[in-house]
N, C-alpha and C positions, 0 to 999 in steps of 0.2 A: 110923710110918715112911713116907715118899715113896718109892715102889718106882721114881720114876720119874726121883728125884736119884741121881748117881754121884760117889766117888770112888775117881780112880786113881792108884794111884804107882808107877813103873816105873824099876829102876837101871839103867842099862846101864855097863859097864863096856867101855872099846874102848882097844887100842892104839895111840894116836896122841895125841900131844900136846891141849889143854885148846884152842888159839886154832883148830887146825887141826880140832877138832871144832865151834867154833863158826862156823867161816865155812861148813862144812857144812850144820848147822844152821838158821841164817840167812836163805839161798837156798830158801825154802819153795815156792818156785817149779820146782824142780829135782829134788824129794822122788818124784814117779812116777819118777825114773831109777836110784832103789836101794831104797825103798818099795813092794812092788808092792801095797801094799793102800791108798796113796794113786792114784786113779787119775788123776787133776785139778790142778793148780792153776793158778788163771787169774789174774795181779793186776789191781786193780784203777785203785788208783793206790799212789803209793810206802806207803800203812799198810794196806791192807785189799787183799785179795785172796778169792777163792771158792774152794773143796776141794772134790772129791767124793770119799769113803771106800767102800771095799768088801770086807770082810774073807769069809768062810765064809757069812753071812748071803745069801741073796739079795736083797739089799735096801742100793741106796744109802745114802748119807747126804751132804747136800748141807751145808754150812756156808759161812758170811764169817765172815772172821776180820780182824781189828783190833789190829795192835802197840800195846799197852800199855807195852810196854818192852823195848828193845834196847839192854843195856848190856856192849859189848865189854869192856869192864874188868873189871868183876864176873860175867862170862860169864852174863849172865842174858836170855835171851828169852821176852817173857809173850805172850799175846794173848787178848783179847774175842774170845768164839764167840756166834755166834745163828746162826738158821735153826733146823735139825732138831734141831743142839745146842747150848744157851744156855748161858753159862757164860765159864769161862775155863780155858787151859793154858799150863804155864810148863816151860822147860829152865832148870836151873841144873846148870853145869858147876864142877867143880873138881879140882886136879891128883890123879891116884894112881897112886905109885909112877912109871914112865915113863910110863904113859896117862894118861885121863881115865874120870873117876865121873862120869856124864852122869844127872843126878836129873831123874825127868820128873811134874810134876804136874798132876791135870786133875779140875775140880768143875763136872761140868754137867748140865741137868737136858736128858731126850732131849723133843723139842719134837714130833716126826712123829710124827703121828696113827695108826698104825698100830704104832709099838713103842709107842707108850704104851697101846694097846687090849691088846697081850702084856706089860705090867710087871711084872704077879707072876708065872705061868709062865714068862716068857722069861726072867726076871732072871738064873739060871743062865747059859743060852745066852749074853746079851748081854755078861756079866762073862768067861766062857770066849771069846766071839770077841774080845773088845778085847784080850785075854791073846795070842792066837795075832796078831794084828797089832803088836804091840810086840814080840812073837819075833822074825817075820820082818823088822821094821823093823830091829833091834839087827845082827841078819845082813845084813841091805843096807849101811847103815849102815857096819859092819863093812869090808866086802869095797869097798866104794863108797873107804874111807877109805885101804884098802892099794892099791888102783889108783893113787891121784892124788899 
């Protein structure tokens, strides 16, 4: 086993329409205004942009991220991660009942020289803080969706 590959899969289920969570979504630029465990994002140019993450950890995580695929139709947005996290993360939306079933997948290996010095002890911790940042996203998210 590589203590130091991850994956994660997170369902969020929100009351608002499939298109009206994807133009949320989308605006990853905009994600520290109902994410507070995104603290960053800077774009770069129209496909790549930089994030900094910071859940319970004391301890950043700096990533570029790279659209792979933005498909409003099939509500799916991917993107290439490198930096601290190599990999890749995808939203795939679809309708349920009056809301949306927001699936969120993420396979990447942590790059920064310092969680990879903690992979076997920390693995715990590391899997419980991505858990409490996808809580509080779902809740931002959430509340972010019934304001606008």
């Amino acid at each position: 086993m590589d203590w130091c590959r991850y994956r994660f899969r997170s369902v969020w289920r929100l009351a608002a329409p499939p298109d009206a969570v994807y133009a949320v979504l989308a605006r990853a630029e905009e994600y520290p205004r109902w994410w507070p465990q995104v603290r960053e994002v800077v774009p770069v140019d129209d496909t790549t942009g930089t994030a900094r993450f910071r859940s319970l950890l004391p301890y950043d995580l700096l990533v570029t991220a790279r659209v792979l695929r933005r498909d409003p139709e099939a509500r799916v947005l991917e993107a290439g991660l490198g930096g601290d996290l190599e990999g890749w993360a995808r939203w795939t939306l679809s309708p349920e009942g009056a809301g949306t079933r927001a699936l969120y997948e993420q396979e990447v290996e942590v790059r920064a020289r310092l969680l990879r010095l903690f992979a076997v002890p920390g693995r715990p911790v590391f899997r419980a803080n991505h858990a409490l940042m996808m809580r509080a996203g779902r809740r931002g998210i959430a509340a972010h969706l019934r304001s606008v």
